[in-house]
MIVOBA-108610 format. One record per residue (C-alpha): residue in one letter; y, x, z. Coordinates in steps of 0.02 Angstrom, whole numbers, plus 50000, padded with zeros to 5 digits. Each point is the difference from the previous one (the first is absolute). Example, Ala and Ser with C-alpha at 12.3 -4.5 7.8 and 13.67 -1.06 7.14 Angstrom:
2
a497755061550390 s501725006949967 
REM end
This chain:
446
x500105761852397 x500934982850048 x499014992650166 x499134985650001 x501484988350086 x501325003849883 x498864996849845 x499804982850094 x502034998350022 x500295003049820 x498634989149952 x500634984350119 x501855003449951 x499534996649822 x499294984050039 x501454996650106 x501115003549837 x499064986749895 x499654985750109 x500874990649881 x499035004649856 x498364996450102 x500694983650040 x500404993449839 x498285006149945 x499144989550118 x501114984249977 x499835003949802 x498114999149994 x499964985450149 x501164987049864 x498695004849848 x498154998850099 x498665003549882 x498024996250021 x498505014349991 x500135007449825 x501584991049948 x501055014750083 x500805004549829 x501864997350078 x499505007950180 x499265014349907 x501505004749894 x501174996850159 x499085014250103 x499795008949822 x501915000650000 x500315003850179 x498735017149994 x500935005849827 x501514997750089 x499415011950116 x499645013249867 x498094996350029 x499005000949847 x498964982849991 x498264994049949 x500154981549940 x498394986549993 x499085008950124 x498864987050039 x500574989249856 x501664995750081 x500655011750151 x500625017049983 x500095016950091 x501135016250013 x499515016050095 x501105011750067 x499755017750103 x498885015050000 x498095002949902 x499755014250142 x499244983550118 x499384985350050 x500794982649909 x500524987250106 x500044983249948 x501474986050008 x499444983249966 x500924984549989 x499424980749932 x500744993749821 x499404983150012 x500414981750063 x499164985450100 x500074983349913 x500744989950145 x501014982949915 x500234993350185 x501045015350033 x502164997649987 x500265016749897 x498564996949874 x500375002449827 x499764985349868 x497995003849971 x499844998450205 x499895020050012 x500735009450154 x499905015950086 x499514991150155 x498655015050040 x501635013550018 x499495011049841 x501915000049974 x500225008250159 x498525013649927 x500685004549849 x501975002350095 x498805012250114 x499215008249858 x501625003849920 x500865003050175 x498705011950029 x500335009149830 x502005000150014 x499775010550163 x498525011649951 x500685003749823 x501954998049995 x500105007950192 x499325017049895 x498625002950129 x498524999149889 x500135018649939 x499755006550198 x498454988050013 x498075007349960 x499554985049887 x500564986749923 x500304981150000 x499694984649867 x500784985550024 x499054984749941 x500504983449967 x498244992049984 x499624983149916 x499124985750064 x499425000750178 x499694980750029 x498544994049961 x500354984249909 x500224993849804 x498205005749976 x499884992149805 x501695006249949 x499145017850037 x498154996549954 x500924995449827 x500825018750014 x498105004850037 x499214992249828 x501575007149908 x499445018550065 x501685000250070 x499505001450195 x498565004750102 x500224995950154 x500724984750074 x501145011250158 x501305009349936 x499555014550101 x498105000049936 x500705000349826 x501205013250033 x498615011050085 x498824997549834 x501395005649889 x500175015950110 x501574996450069 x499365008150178 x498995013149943 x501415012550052 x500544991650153 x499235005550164 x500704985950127 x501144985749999 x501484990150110 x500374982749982 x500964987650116 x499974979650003 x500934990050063 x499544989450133 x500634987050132 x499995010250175 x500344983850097 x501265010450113 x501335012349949 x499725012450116 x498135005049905 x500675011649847 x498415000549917 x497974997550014 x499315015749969 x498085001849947 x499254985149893 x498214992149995 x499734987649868 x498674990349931 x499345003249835 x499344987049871 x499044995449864 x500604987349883 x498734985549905 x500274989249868 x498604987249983 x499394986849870 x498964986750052 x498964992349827 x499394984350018 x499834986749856 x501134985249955 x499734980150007 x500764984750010 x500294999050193 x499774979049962 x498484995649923 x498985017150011 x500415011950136 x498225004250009 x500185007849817 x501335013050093 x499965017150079 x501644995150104 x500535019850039 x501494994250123 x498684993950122 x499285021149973 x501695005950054 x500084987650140 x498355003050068 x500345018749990 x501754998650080 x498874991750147 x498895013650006 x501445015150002 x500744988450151 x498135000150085 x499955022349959 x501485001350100 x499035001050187 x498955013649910 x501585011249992 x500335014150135 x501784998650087 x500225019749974 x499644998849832 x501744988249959 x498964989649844 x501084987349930 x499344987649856 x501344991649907 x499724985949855 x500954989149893 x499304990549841 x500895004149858 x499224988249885 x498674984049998 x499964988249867 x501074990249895 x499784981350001 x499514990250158 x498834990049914 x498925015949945 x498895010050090 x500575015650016 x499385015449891 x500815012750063 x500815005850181 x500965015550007 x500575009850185 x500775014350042 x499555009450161 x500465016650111 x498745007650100 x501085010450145 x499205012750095 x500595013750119 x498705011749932 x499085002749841 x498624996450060 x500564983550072 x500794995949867 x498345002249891 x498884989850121 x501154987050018 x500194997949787 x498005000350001 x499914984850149 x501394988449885 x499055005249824 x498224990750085 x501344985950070 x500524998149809 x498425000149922 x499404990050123 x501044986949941 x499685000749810 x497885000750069 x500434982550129 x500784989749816 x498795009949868 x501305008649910 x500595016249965 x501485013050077 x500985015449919 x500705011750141 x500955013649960 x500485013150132 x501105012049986 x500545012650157 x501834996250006 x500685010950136 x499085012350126 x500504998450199 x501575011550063 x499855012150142 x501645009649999 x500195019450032 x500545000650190 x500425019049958 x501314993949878 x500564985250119 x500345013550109 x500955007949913 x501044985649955 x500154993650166 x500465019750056 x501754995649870 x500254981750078 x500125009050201 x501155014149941 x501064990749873 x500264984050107 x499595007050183 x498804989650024 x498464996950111 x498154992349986 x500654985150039 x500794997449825 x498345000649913 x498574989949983 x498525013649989 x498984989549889 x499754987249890 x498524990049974 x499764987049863 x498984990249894 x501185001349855 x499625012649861 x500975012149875 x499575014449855 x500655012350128 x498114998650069 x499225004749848 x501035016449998 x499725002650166 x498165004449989 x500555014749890 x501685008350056 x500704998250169 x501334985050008 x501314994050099 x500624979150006 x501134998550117 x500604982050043 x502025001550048 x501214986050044 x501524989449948 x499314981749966 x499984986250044 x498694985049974 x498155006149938 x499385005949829 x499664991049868 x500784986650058 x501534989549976 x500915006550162 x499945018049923 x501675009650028 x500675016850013 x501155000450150 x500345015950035 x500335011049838 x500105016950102 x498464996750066 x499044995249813 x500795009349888 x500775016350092 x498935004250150 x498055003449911 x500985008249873 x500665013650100 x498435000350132 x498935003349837 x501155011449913 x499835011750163 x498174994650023 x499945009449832 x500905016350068 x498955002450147 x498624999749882 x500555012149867 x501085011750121 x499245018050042 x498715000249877 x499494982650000 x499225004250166 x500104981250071 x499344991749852 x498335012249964 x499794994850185 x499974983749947 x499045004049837 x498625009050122 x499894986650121 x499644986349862 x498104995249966 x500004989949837 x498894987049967 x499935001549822 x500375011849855 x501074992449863 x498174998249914 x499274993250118 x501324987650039 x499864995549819 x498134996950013 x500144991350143 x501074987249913 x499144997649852 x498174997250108 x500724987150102 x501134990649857 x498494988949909 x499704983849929 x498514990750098 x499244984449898 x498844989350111 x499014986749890 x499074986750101 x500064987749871 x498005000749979 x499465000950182 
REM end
C-alpha cells in the first residue's frame, strides 16, 4: 500500500506537469464569457479537457454543464465543483462585445476543477483511494437574466432558475456525499492565503406587477389607476420595514423598476419591479419576504389598484463544513509552511450562491482563496497572481480529496457522520415549490 504523502506527491507533480494546460484553460474560457444557461462553449471546453483525461463524460447536466467521475464504487463520492458562467459587466476593460466578463473569477473555478482532475486522475492515485470523485462544471450560479430563464421555464426546458438547484432535480448529486469548491476573492493583503469557512446570506427573488388603469394624464387623471405611484409608495414602505430588521439576521431588500409606462402624457397602467429578499437564515429570509409583500400591497390598497407578486426562493444561506475547511487548511500549513496568521477563519456576508442550497443536504466546502486585485463584479476585477487562482485550490483540493478517501474513506465518513442535514432531496424539493407562488392582491373594489 502507497502512504498517504506520496499519493499527495504524485498527485501535485501532475499538476506541476500541466500548469500550462490549466493556464490556457482558464485564459480560454476568460476571452469567451458566457451568461447562466448560455454555457454551450464553456461546457464543451471542460467537455474536452475531462475526455482528454480519459474520463468518460455526461454532457447537459443541468441543461448546459457537464460532469466526469473517476475512482472507486467501494466509497463515499466526493464532489468537485467549479462555475461555467459569466457576469454581464460592460464597464469592465476585458468585456466581450455583449458587455459579458468573468469579473466573478469562474475562470479561475473551472482551471481548479480541471487542475484538480489532472492531479487526481493522470497522477494514477485514484485506484489506492476508497471512493471516488466527480468533477462538475455546473451552470449558472448568478442570479441574474431572470426572463431569458423563465422563457427556458415555459419551454419545459429548466426548472429551476440556479444552476445548482437544477442540477440537484435532475439527480446530478444523488450519488455524491460532499463537495469542495474555492472562489476567488480579494484578501486585501498577500500574506492571508485564503478565508476558510463561509456564511452567506440566502435570498428570495420577486418579480412584481403593479395593475392600475390608463388615462390621459391632461384632461382626466382622475379616470386613471396611475400604478407607478403603487410602486413608489411601496418602495417607501420597504425603506420604512428596514428598522424592523434584526442586525444578526443580515436582511437586505434590494429594488429596481424594470418597467412603468410608456408615454409621459398617460397614466400609467402598469409598473413592473424586481426585488431580492436576503436573509442569513431561512427563517429570516421568510419573515422578511412576508414584511415587503404587506409593503407592496400596501401600495396597490393606498392608489386602488391591483399587484401580481411572484416569489420564488432563489438561493438558501451557506454555512460551510468547518470539518472539510479543516482539512483544507491542514494541506495549506504543510504544503506552504504556514501559520494561522495566513488565514482568515471566517467569512461572513450578505452575498448569496447555489452552494447554500446544497449545503443543507451534503456537507460542503467554499473556500475563498487569493490572487486579485480590485472587488467582484466590478470593473477593477483582475487576476494578479495566476499561482495563486488557478494552481494553489487546485492542488489543496486535489489532496483535500485524498485525506478523505485514504484508509477506507475514514476522514470523509467522519465528515459524513458529523453532518446534520436540513433537508432530504424531497424535502428540499418541497420546500421550493411551497415557497415559489404567485400572490394577486385586488383592492380595486375597497
Amino acid at each position: 500500500m502507497i502512504d498517504k504523502q506520496t499519493l499527495k506527491n504524485l498527485c501535485l507533480e501532475a499538476i506541476d506537469q500541466n500548469r500550462e494546460a490549466i493556464f490556457a484553460l482558464a485564459d480560454d474560457i476568460y476571452r469567451h464569457p458566457e451568461m447562466g444557461f448560455h454555457e454551450f462553449r464553456s461546457t464543451e471546453k471542460m467537455k474536452e479537457a475531462f475526455e482528454g483525461l480519459g474520463l468518460t463524460v455526461e454532457n447537459n447536466i443541468a441543461y448546459t454543464g457537464c460532469s466526469a467521475k473517476a475512482g472507486q464504487n467501494n466509497g463515499p463520492v466526493v464532489g468537485i465543483m467549479g462555475e461555467l458562467d459569466s457576469l454581464n459587466c460592460p464597464d469592465h476593460p476585458d468585456c466581450d462585445v455583449n458587455g459579458n466578463m468573468h469579473s466573478c473569477g469562474h475562470h479561475a473555478q473551472l482551471a481548479n476543477l480541471y487542475g484538480c482532475a489532472v492531479g487526481l486522475v493522470q497522477s494514477g492515485v485514484l485506484p489506492h483511494l476508497d471512493g471516488a470523485v466527480k468533477f462538475i462544471a455546473i451552470p449558472a450560479e448568478e442570479y441574474v437574466d431572470t426572463d431569458y430563464r423563465t422563457g427556458l421555464i415555459e419551454e419545459g426546458k429548466l426548472h429551476y432558475y440556479g444552476g445548482k438547484q437544477e442540477y440537484l432535480y435532475r439527480g446530478g448529486m444523488d450519488d455524491v456525499d460532499m463537495v469542495l469548491q474555492a472562489h476567488l476573492i480579494n484578501t486585501q493583503d498577500k500574506n492571508i492565503v485564503c478565508c476558510l469557512d463561509t456564511d452567506c446570506d440566502g435570498f428570495i427573488g420577486k418579480s412584481v406587477r403593479f395593475i392600475g388603469r390608463a388615462a390621459h394624464a391632461g384632461f382626466a387623471p382622475s379616470e386613471g389607476i396611475n400604478a407607478l405611484n403603487m410602486a413608489q409608495l411601496a418602495l417607501n414602505g420597504i425603506h420604512a420595514l428596514r428598522e424592523t430588521f434584526r442586525d444578526e439576521d443580515k436582511i437586505r431588500v434590494s429594488t429596481i423598476i424594470t418597467k412603468c409606462g410608456e408615454m409621459v402624457n398617460t397614466v400609467p397602467a402598469e409598473a413592473e419591479m424586481q426585488i431580492m429578499v436576503r436573509g442569513a437564515t431561512i427563517d429570516a429570509m421568510l419573515d422578511a419576504s412576508k414584511k415587503v409583500d404587506r409593503a407592496l400591497k400596501a401600495g396597490a390598497l393606498a392608489i386602488g389598484g391591483k399587484v401580481e407578486i411572484q416569489n420564488r426562493i432563489g438561493y438558501l444561506p451557506l454555512h460551510s463544513s468547518r470539518e472539510l475547511t479543516a482539512i483544507y487548511k491542514e494541506n495549506v500549513e504543510a504544503y506552504l509552511g504556514c501559520t494561522d496568521d495566513a488565514f482568515i477563519s471566517q467569512y461572513v456576508s450578505a452575498g448569496s450562491t447555489d452552494l447554500g442550497d446544497i449545503s443543507h443536504i451534503v456537507p460542503c466546502m467554499h473556500i475563498w482563496t487569493g490572487g486579485i486585485s480590485g472587488a467582484l463584479h466590478a470593473s477593477d476585477f483582475k487576476v494578479v497572481d495566476r499561482e495563486a487562482s488557478f494552481i494553489l485550490p487546485a492542488k489543496m483540493m486535489a489532496m483535500t480529496a485524498i485525506d478523505l478517501l485514504f484508509d477506507k474513506a475514514s476522514r470523509a465518513k467522519a465528515v459524513m457522520d458529523a453532518f446534520h442535514p436540513v433537508f432530504t432531496k424531497d424535502g428540499y424539493l418541497a420546500f421550493l415549490q411551497e415557497h415559489s407562488k404567485l400572490d394577486f392582491f385586488d383592492s380595486s373594489a375597497l
